[in-house]
Structure formats: C-alpha cells, structure tokens
matplotlib code that plots the C-alpha trace (Angstrom):
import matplotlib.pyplot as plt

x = [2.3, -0.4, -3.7, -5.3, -8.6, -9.8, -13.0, -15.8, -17.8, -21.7, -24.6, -26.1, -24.2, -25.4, -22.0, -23.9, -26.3, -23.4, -21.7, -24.4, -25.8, -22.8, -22.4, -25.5, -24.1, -20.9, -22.7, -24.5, -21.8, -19.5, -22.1, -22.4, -19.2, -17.6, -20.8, -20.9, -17.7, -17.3, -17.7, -21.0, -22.2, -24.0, -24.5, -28.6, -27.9, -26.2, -28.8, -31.5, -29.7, -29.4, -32.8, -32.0, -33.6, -30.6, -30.8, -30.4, -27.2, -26.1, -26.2, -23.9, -21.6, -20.6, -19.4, -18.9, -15.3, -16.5, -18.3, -15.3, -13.1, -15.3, -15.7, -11.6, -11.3, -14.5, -12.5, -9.3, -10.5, -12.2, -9.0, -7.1, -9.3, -9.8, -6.3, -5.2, -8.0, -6.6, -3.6, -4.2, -2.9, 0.3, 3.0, 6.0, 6.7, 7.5, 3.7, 2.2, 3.5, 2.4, -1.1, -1.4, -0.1, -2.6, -5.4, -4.3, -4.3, -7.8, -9.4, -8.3, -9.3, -12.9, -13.1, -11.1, -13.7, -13.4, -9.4, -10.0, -12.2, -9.9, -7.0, -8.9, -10.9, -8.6, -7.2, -9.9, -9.6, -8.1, -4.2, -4.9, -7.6, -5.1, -2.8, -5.6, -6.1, -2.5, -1.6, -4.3, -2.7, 0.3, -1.2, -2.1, 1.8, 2.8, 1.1, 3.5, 6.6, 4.7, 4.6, 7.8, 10.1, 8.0, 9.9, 13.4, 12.7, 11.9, 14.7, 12.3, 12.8, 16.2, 16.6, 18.2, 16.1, 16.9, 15.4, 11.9, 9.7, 10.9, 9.8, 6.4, 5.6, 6.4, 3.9, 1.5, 2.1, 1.7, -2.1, -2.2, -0.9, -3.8, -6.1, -4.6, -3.0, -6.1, -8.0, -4.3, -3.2, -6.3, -5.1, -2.1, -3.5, -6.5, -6.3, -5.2, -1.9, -1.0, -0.8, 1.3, 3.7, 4.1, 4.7, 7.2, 8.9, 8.6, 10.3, 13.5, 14.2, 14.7, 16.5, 14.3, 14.4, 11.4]
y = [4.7, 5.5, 5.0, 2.1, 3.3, 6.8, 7.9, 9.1, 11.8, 10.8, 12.3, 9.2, 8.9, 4.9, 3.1, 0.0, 0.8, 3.0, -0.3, -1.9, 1.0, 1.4, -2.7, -1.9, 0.9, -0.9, -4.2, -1.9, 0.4, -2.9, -4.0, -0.9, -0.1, -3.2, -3.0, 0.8, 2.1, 4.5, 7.6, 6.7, 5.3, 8.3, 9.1, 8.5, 5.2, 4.1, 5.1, 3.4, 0.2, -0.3, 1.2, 4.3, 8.0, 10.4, 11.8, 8.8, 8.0, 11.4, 10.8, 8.1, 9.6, 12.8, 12.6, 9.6, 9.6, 8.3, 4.9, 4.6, 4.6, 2.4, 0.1, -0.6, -0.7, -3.2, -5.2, -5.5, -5.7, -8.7, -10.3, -9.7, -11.4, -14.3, -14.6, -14.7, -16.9, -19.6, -19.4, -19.7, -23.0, -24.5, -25.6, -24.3, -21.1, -23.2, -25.0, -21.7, -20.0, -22.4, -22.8, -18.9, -18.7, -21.0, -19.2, -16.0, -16.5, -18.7, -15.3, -13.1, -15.3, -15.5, -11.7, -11.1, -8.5, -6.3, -6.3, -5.1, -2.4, -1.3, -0.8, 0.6, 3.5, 4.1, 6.3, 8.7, 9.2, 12.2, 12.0, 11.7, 8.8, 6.9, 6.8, 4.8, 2.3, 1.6, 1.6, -1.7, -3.5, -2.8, -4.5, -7.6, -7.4, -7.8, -10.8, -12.6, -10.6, -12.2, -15.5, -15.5, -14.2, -17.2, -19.5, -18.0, -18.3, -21.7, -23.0, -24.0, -20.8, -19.2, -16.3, -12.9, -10.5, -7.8, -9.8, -10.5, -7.6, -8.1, -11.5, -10.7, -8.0, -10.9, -12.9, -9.6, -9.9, -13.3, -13.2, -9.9, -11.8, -14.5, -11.5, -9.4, -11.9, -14.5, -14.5, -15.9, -17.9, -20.2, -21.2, -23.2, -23.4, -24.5, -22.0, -25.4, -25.6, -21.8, -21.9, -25.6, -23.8, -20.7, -22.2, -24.4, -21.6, -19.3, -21.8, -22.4, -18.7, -19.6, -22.1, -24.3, -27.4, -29.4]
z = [-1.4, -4.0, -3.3, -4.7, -5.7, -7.0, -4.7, -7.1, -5.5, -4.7, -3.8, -1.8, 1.4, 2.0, 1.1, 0.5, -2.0, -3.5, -4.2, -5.5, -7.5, -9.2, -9.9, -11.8, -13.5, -14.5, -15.9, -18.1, -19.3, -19.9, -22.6, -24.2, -24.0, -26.1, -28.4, -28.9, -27.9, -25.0, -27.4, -28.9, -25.5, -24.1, -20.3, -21.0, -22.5, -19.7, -16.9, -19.1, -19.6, -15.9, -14.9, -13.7, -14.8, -15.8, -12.2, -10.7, -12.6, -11.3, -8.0, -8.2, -10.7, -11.9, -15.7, -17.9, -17.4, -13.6, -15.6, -17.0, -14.2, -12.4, -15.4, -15.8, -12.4, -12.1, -14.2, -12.7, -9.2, -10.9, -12.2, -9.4, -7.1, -8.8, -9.5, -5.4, -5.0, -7.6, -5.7, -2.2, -1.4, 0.3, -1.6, -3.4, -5.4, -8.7, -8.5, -7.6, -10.4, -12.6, -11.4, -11.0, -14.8, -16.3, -13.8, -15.3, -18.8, -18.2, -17.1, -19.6, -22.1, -20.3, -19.8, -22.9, -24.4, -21.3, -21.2, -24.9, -23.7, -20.7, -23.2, -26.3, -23.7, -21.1, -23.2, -22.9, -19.1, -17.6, -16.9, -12.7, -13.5, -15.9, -13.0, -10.8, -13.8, -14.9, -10.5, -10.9, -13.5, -11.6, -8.3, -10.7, -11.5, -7.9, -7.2, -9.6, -8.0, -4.8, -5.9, -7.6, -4.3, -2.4, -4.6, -4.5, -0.9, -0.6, -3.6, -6.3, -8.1, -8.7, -10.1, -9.7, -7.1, -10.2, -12.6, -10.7, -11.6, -15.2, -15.0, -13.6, -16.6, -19.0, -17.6, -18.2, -21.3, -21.9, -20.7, -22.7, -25.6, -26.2, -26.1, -28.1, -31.1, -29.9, -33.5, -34.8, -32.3, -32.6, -35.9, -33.9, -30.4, -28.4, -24.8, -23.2, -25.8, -25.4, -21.8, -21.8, -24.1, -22.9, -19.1, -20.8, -22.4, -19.4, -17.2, -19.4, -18.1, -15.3, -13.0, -11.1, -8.7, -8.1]

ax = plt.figure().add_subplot(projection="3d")
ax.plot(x, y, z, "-o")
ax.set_aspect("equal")
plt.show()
C-alpha cells in the first residue's frame, strides 16, 4: 500500500518542534498563497510571515515545492479528520451518510479558499509529490466507501458492492461542487438548501430502508 504521507527532509532532528515549526510555516504560506498565488509567493515571504530568518525556513524545508506539499496536505489532513470525527457515533449506515454528507460539504464550504488553492497549485508539484496529494483526497474518498459498506451491511443501504466507490467519488464532487460553482449557486441556495437537496437527490440513487 502507498504511503500516506511524503517525509520532507529536515535539518532539526526534534519531531516535535518539527511539527510545530512547520504549522507555523503552513498558516503563513496558506495566506499568501490564496492572496498572492504560489508563483508570486517567494520562499523569503514565507519565512517572514511566520517569523522565521530564511535559514530557519531551511531547516525545516528544502524548496518551496516542500510548503506546498505540506500546505495541501495540511489541508486535507484537516478535512479528513474533522470529517471521521462528525461521524463517530452509533447508528446506521443510512444516518451516517447523511450526517457525514452535510459535515462534509459544511467544511468545504468553511475551508473553501484552501480547497481552491490545493487544486489551482497542485499542479505545480513534482509528478512523485502529486501522487501524495491526490493519494489524500483519495483517503477522504474512503471514508464514504467506509460508511457506505456499514450500511449495506446493516440493510439500510442497498446497493451494488460495484457501484460503492462510484458512489463515494460523487459525494467528492458534490462538496467540490459548492466550492467550485459557489458564487452561482448562492443565487438559488443558502449552504443549508444545497446540502438538503443534494442528500435528497443522492438518496433516490439508491435503495434504502430506514
């Protein structure tokens, strides 16, 4: 199985104040990032904004490529997280799905300007790094394949085993969606309508028993 995370060389062998260096370094390359872009952000800006000389920021990191990495991932660590917490509960696969569908599209609406960032920059990573980010948004994918087995298993979902990971990409793209097409679909929708509508609409797809 892939690996997870990519390991970013550092000079400082303390794990602990690696972590929290490089929180420092990510909170300040997010802003500049969305503000500036990730071409116009340079390495300097980035150690300044979060306190550090420019040989600081280079023990923690080795090119700018690195803060970008660590940004995406930053961010989908973030999502993911929140996501399994909003979902950690007893009860059946069906009410899971739809709790975890409205957390889901709740955080990328609030962290909608760093999923814009992670899909406008990622480009600009090296092929291998790529691999790491797109392997995330993968893992954020499973927990809906997760959560979506747990009701075929327990009868309040049904659906086609073949059919499950196609299902779980949809629901990607639905949180995707209200980022991407948000500055239109606030014409129509408040977040709370959106996510009503799309659940409804989701749900039809699919035979359920309560």
């Amino acid at each position: 199985m892939t690996e997870k995370r990519k390991s970013i060389p550092s000079l400082v062998k303390d794990p602990k104040l690696i972590e929290k260096r490089r929180e420092q370094i990510v909170e300040a390359a997010v802003n500049l990032f969305v503000h500036k872009g990730f071409h116009k952000t340079t390495t300097r800006e980035i150690a300044r904004s979060s306190g550090f000389s420019i040989g600081t920021l280079y023990e923690y990191i080795e090119s700018k490529e690195d803060v970008l990495y660590l940004v995406c991932d930053a961010i989908h660590v973030e999502i993911e997280s929140r996501l399994r917490e909003a979902i950690n509960f007893n009860g059946t696969g069906l009410k899971i799905l739809k709790l975890a569908l409205k957390s889901f599209i709740r955080v990328m609406d609030q962290m909608s300007d760093r999923v814009l960032l992670i899909y406008q920059e990622a480009k600009s990573l090296p092929k291998e790094t790529l691999r790491f980010v797109l392997g995330r948004e993968e893992g954020i994918a499973q927990v809906f394949v997760e959560i979506i087995r747990r009701g075929i298993a327990d009868g309040s979902i049904r659906m086609d085993e073949k059919h499950v990971k196609l299902m779980a990409d949809n629901i990607m793209v639905l949180g995707e969606m209200w980022v991407f097409r948000r500055w239109a679909l606030h014409k129509h929708y408040t977040l709370e309508e959106y996510t009503e509508k799309q659940i409804a609409l989701l749900l039809n797809e699919i035979s359920v028993s309560e």
